[in-house]
MARTOR-491286 format. One record per residue: residue in one letter; x, y, z of N, C-alpha, C, O, CB in turn. Coordinates in steps of 0.02 Angstrom, whole numbers, padded with zeros to 5 digits, always signed. Glycine has a CB too. Layout:
REM residues N
AXYZXYZXYZXYZXYZ ...
//
This chain:
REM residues 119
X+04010+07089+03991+04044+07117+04049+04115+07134+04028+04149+07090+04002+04042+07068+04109 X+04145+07205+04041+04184+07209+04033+04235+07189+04089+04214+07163+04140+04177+07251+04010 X+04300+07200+04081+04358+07177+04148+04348+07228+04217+04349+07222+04278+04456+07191+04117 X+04336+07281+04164+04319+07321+04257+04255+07309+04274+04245+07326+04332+04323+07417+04267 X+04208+07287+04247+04138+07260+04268+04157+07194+04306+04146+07179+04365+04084+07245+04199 X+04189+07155+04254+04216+07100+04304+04265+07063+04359+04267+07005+04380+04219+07078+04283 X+04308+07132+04374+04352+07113+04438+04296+07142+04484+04288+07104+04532+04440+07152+04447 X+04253+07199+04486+04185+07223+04520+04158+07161+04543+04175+07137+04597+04130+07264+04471 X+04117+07133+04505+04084+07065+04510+04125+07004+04555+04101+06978+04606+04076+07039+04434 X+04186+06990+04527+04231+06938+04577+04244+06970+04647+04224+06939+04697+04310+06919+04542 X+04271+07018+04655+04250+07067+04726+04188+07059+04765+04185+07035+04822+04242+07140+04709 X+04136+07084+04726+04088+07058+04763+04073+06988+04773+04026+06985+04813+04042+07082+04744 X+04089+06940+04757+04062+06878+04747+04107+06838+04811+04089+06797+04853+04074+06849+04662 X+04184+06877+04794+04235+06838+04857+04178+06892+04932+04146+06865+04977+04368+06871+04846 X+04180+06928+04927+04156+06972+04993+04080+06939+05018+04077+06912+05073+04144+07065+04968 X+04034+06943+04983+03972+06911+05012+03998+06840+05025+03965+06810+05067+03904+06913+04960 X+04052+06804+04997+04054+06713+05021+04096+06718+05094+04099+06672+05135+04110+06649+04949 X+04121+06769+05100+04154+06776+05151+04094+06794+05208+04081+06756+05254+04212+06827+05137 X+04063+06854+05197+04028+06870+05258+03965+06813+05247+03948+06793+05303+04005+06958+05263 X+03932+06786+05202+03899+06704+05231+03937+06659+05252+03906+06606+05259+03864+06661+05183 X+03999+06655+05266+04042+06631+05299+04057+06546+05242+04076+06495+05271+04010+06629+05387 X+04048+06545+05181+04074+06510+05146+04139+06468+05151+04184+06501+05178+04073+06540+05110 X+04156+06414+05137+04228+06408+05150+04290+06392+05099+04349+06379+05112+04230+06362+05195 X+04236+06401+05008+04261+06405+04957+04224+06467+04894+04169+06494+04893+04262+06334+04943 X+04278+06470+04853+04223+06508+04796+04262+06486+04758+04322+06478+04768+04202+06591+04788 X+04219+06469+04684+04280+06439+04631+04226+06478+04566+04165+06483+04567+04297+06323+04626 X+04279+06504+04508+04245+06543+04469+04272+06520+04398+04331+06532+04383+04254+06619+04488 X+04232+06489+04358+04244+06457+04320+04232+06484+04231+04194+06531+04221+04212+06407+04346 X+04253+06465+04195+04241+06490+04139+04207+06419+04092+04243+06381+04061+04313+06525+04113 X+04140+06414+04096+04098+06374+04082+04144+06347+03990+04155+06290+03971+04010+06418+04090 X+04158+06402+03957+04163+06391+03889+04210+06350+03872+04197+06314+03823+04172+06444+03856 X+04288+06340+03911+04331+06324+03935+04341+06258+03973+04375+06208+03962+04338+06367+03959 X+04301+06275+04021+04333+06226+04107+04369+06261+04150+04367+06268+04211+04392+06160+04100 X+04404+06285+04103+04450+06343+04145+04427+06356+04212+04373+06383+04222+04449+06415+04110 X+04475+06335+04269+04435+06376+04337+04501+06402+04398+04559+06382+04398+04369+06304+04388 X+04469+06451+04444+04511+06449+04497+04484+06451+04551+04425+06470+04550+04552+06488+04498 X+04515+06435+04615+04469+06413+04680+04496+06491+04718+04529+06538+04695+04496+06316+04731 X+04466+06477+04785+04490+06531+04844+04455+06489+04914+04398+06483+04938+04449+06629+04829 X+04515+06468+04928+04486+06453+05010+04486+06494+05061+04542+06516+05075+04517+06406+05042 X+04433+06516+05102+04400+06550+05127+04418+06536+05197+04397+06486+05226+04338+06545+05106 X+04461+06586+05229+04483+06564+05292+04447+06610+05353+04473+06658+05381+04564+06569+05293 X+04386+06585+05364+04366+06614+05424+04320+06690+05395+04289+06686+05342+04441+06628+05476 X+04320+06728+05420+04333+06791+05377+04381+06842+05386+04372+06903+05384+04283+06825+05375 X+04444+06804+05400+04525+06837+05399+04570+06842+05339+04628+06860+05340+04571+06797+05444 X+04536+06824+05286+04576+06812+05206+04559+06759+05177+04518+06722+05204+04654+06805+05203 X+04578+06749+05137+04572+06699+05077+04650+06687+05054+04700+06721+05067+04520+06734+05009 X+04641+06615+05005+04698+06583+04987+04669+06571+04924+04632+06523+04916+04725+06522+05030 X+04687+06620+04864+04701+06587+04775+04722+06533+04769+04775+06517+04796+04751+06617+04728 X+04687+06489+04732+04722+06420+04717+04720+06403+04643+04675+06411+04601+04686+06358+04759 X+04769+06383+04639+04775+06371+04544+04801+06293+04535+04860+06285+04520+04850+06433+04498 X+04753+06232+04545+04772+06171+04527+04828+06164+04478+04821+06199+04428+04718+06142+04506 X+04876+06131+04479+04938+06122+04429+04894+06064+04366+04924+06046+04316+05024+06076+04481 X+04825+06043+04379+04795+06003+04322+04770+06061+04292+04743+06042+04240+04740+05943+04337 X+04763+06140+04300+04749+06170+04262+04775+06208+04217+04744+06243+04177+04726+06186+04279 X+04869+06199+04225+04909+06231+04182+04951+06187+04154+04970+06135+04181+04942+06280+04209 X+04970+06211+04086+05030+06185+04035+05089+06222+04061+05093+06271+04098+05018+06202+03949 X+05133+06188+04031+05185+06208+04049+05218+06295+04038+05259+06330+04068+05217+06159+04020 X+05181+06302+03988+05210+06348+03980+05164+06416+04030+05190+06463+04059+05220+06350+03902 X+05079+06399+04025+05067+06442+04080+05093+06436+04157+05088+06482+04197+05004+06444+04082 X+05121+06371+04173+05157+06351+04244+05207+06406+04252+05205+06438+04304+05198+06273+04246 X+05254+06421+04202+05287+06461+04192+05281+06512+04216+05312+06532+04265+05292+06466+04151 X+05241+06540+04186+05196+06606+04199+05175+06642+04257+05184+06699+04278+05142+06596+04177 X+05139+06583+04282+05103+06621+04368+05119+06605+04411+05083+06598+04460+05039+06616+04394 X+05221+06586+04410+05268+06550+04458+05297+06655+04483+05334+06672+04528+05347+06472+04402 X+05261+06697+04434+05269+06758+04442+05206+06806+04482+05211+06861+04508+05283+06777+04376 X+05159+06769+04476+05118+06799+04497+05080+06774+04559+05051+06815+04594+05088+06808+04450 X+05081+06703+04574+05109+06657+04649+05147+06633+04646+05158+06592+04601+05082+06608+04681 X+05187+06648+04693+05258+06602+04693+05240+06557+04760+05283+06518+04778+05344+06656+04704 X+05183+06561+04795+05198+06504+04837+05139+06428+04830+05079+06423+04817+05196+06541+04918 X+05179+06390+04843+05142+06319+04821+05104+06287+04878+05112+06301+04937+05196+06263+04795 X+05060+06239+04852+05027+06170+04897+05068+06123+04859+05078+06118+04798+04932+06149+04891 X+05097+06076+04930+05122+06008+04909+05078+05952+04926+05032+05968+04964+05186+05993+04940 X+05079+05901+04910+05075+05853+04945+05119+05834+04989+05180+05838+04981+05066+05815+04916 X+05084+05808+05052+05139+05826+05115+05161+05746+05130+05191+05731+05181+05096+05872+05198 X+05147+05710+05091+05178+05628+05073+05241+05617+05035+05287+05576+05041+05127+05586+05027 X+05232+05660+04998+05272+05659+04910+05328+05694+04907+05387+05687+04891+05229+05696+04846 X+05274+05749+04937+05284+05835+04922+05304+05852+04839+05352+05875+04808+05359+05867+04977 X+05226+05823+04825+05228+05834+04755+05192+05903+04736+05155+05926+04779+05195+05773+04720 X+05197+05938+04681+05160+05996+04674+05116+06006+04656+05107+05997+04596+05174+06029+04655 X+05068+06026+04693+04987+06011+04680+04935+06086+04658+04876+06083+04639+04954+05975+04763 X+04970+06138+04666+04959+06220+04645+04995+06250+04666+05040+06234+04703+04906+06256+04661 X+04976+06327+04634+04999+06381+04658+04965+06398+04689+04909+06372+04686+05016+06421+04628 X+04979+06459+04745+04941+06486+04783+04954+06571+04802+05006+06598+04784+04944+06442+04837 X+04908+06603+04835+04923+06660+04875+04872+06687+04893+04818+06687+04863+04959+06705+04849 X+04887+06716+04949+04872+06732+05024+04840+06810+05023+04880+06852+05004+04947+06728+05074 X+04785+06830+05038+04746+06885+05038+04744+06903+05094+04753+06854+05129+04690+06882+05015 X+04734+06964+05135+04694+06978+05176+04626+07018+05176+04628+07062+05133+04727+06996+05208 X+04580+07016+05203+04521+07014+05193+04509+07075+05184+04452+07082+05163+04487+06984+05234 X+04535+07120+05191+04553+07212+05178+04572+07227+05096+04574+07282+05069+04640+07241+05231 X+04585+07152+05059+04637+07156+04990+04591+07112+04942+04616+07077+04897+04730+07117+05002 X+04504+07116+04959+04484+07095+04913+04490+07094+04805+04491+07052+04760+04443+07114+04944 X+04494+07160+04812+04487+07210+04764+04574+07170+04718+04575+07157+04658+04485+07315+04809 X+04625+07161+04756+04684+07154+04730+04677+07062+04700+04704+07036+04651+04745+07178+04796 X+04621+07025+04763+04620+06954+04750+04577+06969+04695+04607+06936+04653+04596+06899+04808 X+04514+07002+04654+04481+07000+04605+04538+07020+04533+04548+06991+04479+04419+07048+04623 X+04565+07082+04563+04616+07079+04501+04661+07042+04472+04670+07043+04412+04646+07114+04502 X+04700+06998+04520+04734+06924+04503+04697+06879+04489+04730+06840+04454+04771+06893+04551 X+04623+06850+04499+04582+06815+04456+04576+06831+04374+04565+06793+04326+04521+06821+04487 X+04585+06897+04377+04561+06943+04313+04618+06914+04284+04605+06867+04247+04554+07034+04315 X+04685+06930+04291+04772+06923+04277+04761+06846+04267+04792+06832+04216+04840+06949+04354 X+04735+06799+04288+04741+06727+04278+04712+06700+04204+04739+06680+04152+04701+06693+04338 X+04639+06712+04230+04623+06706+04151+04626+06737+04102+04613+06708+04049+04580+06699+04138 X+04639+06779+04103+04678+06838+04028+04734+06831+04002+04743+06832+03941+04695+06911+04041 X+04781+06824+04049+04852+06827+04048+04872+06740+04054+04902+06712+04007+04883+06880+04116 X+04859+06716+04096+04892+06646+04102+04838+06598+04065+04863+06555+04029+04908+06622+04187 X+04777+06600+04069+04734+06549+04039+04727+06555+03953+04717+06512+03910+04659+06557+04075 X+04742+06659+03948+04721+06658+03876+04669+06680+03845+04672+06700+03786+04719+06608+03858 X+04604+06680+03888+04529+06682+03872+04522+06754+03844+04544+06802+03875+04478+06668+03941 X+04498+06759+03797+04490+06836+03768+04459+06877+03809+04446+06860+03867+04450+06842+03706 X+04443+06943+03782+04442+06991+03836+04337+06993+03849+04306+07026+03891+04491+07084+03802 X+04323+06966+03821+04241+06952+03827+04219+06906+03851+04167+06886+03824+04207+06947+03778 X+04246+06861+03919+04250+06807+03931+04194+06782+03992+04200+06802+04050+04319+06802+03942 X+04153+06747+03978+04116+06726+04034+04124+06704+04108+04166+06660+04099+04095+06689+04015 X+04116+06705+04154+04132+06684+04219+04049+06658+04255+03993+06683+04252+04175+06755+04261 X+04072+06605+04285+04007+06588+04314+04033+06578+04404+04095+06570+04404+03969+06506+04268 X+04010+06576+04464+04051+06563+04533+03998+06530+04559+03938+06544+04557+04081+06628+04583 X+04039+06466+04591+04012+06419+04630+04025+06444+04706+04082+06465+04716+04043+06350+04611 X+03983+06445+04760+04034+06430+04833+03993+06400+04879+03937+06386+04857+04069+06500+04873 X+04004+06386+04937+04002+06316+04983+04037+06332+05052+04042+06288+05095+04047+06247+04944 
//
């Protein structure tokens, strides 16, 4: 699969979990571990989530550019990911920042497997 085969594929994959009314999709790179979530709000948008156990520092760096907004812990308010906010009209843009994650921030070469869980 190529990248434009596969932001196609993550598009479709966020869109059908949405209209079965899912309330996660997480798309993982089996070879890796590598993964990223999307919580599924209703079918009004979705929320990218990028666990901070899934980046080094130096990719932390990185996709403080490409989400700049966070989950804390609301005890601590410790930092627990990055995040950002879709609307459900902006599928196509949330598949291309999945694409931008693992290429660009994770690294994974350009022939890279993806497998998606959702729930």
């Amino acid at each position: 699969m190529d990248r434009g085969e596969r932001i196609h594929w993550i598009c479709a994959m966020l869109r059908d979990s949405l209209y079965e009314g899912a309330s996660f999709v997480l798309f993982e790179n089996p070879e890796s571990g590598r993964f990223i979530q999307f919580a599924l709000i209703g079918r009004d948008g979705l929320i990218c989530d990028v666990p901070l156990t899934m980046l080094s520092r130096e990719e932390e760096e990185k996709i403080r550019a490409l989400m700049p907004e966070t989950s804390r812990d609301m005890e601590t308010g410790e930092l627990l990911s990055y995040q950002r906010w879709f609307d459900v009209h902006e599928l196509y843009s949330a598949a291309e920042l999945a694409e931008r994650i693992f290429t660009q921030i994770f690294g994974l070469p350009p022939n890279y497997e993806l497998r998606c869980l959702s729930g």
